[in-house]
C-alpha positions in Angstrom: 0.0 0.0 0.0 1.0 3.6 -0.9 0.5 5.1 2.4 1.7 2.2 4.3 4.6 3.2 7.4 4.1 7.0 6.0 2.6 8.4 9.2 3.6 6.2 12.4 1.9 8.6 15.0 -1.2 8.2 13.0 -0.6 4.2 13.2 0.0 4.6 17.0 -2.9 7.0 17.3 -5.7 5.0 15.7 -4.3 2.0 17.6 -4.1 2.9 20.4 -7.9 4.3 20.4 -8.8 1.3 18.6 -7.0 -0.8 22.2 -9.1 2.0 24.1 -12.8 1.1 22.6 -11.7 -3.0 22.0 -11.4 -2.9 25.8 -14.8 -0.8 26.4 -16.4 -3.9 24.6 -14.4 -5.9 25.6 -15.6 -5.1 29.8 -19.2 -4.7 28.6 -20.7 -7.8 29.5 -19.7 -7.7 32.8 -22.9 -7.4 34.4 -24.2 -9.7 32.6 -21.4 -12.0 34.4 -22.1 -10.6 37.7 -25.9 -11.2 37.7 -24.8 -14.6 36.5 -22.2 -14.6 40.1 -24.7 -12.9 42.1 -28.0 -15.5 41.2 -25.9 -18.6 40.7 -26.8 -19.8 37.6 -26.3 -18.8 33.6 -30.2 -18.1 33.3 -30.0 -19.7 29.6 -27.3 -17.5 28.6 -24.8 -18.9 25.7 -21.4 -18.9 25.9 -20.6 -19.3 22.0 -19.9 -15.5 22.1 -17.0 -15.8 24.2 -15.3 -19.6 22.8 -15.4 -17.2 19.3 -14.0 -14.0 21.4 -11.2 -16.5 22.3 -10.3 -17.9 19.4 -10.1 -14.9 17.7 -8.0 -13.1 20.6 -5.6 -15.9 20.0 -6.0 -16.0 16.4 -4.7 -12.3 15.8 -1.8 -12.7 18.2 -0.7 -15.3 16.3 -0.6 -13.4 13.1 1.1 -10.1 14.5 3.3 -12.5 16.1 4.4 -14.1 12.7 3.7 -10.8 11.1 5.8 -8.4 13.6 5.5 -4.7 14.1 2.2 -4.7 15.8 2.4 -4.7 19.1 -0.8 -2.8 19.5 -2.7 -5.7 17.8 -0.8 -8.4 20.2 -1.9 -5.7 23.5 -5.2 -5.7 23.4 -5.7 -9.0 21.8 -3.8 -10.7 25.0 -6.2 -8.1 27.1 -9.2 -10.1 25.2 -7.6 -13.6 26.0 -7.4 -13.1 29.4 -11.1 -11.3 29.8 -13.2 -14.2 27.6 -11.2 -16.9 29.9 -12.3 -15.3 33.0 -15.6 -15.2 30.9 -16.0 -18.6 30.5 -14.4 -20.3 33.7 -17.5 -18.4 35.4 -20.2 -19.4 32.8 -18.8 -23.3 33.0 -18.5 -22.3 36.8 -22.3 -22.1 37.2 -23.6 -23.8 34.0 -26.2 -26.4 34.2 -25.1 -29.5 33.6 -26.1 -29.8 29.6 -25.2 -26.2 29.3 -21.0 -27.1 30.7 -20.2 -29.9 27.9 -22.1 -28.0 25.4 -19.5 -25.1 26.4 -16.6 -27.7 27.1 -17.1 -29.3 23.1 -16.9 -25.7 21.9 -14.1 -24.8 23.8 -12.7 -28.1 22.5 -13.6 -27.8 19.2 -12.4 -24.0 18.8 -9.4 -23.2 21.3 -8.2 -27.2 21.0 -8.8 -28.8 17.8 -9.3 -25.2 15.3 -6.1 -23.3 16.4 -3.8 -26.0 17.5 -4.4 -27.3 13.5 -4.0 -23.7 12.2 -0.7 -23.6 14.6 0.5 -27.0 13.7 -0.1 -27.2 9.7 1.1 -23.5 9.2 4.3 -24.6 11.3 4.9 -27.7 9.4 3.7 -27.3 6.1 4.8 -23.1 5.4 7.8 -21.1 5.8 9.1 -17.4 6.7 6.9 -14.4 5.0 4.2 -17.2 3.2 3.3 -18.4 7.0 2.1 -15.1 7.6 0.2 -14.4 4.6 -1.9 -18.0 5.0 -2.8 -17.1 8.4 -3.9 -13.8 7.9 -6.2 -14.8 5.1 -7.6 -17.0 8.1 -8.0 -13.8 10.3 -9.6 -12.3 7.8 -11.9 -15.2 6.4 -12.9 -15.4 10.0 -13.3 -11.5 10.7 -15.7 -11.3 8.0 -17.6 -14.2 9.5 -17.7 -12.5 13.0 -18.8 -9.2 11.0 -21.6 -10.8 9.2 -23.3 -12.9 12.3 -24.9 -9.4 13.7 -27.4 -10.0 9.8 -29.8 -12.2 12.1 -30.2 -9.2 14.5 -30.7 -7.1 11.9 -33.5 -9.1 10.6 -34.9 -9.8 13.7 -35.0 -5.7 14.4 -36.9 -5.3 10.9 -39.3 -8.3 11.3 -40.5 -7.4 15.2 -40.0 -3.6 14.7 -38.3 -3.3 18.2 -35.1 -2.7 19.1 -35.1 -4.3 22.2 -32.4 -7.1 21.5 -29.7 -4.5 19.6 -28.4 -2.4 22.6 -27.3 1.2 21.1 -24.4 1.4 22.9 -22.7 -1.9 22.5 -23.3 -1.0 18.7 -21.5 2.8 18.5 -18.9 0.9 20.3 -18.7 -1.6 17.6 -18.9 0.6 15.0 -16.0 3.1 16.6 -13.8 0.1 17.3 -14.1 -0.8 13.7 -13.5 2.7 12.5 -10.3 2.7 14.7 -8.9 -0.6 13.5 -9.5 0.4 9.9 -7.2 3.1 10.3 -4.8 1.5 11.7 -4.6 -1.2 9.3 -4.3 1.1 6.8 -1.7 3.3 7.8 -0.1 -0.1 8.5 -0.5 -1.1 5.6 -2.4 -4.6 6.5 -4.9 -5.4 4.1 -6.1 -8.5 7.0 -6.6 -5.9 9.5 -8.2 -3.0 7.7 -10.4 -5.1 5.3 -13.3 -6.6 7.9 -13.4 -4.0 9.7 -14.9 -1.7 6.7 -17.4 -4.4 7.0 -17.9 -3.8 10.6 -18.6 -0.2 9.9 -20.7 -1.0 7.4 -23.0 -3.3 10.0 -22.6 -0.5 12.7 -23.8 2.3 10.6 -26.7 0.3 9.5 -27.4 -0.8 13.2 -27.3 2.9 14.4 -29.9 3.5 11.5 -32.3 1.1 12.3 -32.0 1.7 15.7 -33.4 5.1 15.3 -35.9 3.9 12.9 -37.2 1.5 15.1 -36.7 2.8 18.1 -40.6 4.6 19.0 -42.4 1.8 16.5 -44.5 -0.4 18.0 -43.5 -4.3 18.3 -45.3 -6.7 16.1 -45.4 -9.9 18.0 -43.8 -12.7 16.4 -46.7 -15.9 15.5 -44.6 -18.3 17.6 -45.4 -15.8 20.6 -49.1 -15.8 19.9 -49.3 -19.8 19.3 -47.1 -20.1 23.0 -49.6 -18.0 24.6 -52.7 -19.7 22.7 -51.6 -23.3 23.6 -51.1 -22.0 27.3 -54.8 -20.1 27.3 -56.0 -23.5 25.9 -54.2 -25.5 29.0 -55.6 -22.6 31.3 -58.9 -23.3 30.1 -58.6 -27.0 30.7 -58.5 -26.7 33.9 -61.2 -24.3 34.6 -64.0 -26.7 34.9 -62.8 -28.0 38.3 -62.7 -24.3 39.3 -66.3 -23.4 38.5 -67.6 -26.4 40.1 -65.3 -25.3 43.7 -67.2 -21.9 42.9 -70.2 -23.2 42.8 -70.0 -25.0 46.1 -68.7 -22.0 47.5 -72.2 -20.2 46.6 -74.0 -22.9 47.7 -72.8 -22.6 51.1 -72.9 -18.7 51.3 -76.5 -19.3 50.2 -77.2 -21.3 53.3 -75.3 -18.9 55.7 -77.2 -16.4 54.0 -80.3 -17.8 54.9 -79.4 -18.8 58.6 -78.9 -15.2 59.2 -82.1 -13.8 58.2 -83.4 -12.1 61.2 -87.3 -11.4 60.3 -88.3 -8.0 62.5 -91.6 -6.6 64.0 -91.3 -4.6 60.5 -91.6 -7.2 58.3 -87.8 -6.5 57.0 -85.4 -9.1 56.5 -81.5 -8.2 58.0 -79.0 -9.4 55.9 -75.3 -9.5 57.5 -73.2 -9.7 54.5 -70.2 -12.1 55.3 -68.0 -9.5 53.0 -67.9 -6.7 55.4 -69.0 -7.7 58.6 -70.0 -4.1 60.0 -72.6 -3.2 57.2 -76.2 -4.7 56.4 -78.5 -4.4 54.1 -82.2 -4.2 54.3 -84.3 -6.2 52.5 -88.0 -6.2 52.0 -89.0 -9.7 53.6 
């Protein structure tokens, strides 16, 4: 690239912001974590999220490692390692059975099996500058990927109308962390680094967008909702029958205290104690 090692501060500027806002998201679902601590259980959370934040932490170290001169890209990226570990040694922590070696085969499957191959075959099988190159096709391949998953929210957003699953701030954080890393991979003159992320700004722009579209519209509730809550009006309403026939004994015998308590006067007036509010009566012509 034409531009590429021209401006180092701006390099070091954009990557350092882009290590500033990488570790705002990077901290952002810790309350989710801590609600997780403070109840003792994942509440049907996922922890896909963070097996993929982990392989891709250790992905990109990887590449600047082979790649050198990027030790911004091997900071933050060893920041994300450690946070998605601590991530999911508390999900796995308090995980449901089921929910633990669902997370245990990812983290097998991800972190074992998909970067120890990527380590191994690139070790064995490429040498010097063409090691690099191979594995920062795979950062890319997968940054796209990782760029493209947030389609389904987007879909979701347009289908419901409602916003209430796409969190405005986690998305301008996106969006300026993929602004950042553009710019740096540019001045850098990475092609892997600065190509997803013009994808990620893409996404993030049109997030923002339909975020503010959205964001007053009323939700259209989705048919799956409406047959739940039919199929558990219809099981309601099973069970009703055994409730009416309870009420109906019930009358029966406030009927019969009812009676009891008629107190016929000089006057020809019935008293009537209600059993409701024991301090009032009524008067009724006998």
């Amino acid at each position: 690239m034409v531009i590429a090692g021209q401006f180092p501060h701006l390099t070091f500027a954009f990557g350092l912001m882009g290590n500033i806002v990488s570790f705002m998201v990077f901290v952002s679902p810790l309350p989710t974590f801590y609600k997780i601590y403070k109840k003792k259980s994942t509440e049907g959370f996922q922890s896909i999220p963070y097996v993929v934040g982990l392989f891709s932490a250790m992905l990109w170290i990887y590449y600047a490692l082979l790649k050198g001169n990027a030790m911004l890209l091997i900071t933050i990226n060893s920041v994300g390692i450690v946070v998605q570990t601590f991530y999911l040694a508390v999900y796995v922590f308090y995980a449901p059975k089921k929910a633990k070696m669902e997370s245990l085969k990812l983290i097998i499957l991800f972190i074992v099996i998909g970067f120890g191959l990527i380590v191994l075959l690139t070790q064995l099988l490429t040498k010097g500058a063409q090691r690099g190159v191979i594995v920062g096709w795979v950062c890319l391949v997968f940054a796209l990927c990782v760029f493209v998953a947030p389609l389904g929210v987007l879909r979701q957003v347009i289908k419901t109308k409602s916003v209430e699953y796409m969190p405005i701030l986690l998305s301008l954080a996106l969006t300026l962390s993929a602004v950042m890393w553009f710019f740096y991979g540019l001045f850098l003159g990475d092609l892997n680094i600065a190509i997803p992320n013009t994808l990620g700004f893409t996404f993030g722009i049109i997030q923002i967008i339909l975020y503010f579209v959205y964001k007053n519209k009323k939700p259209v509730i989705d048919d799956k909702v409406i047959d739940f809550k039919e199929k558990v009006s219809e099981m309601d309403e099973a069970s009703v029958p055994e409730v009416k026939d309870q009420h109906m004994v019930d009358m029966v015998k406030l009927n019969e205290l009812i009676r009891s308590e008629n107190v016929p006067n000089p006057h020809g007036v019935a008293v009537v104690r209600t059993p409701i509010v024991a301090n009032n009566t009524l008067e009724v012509p006998a």
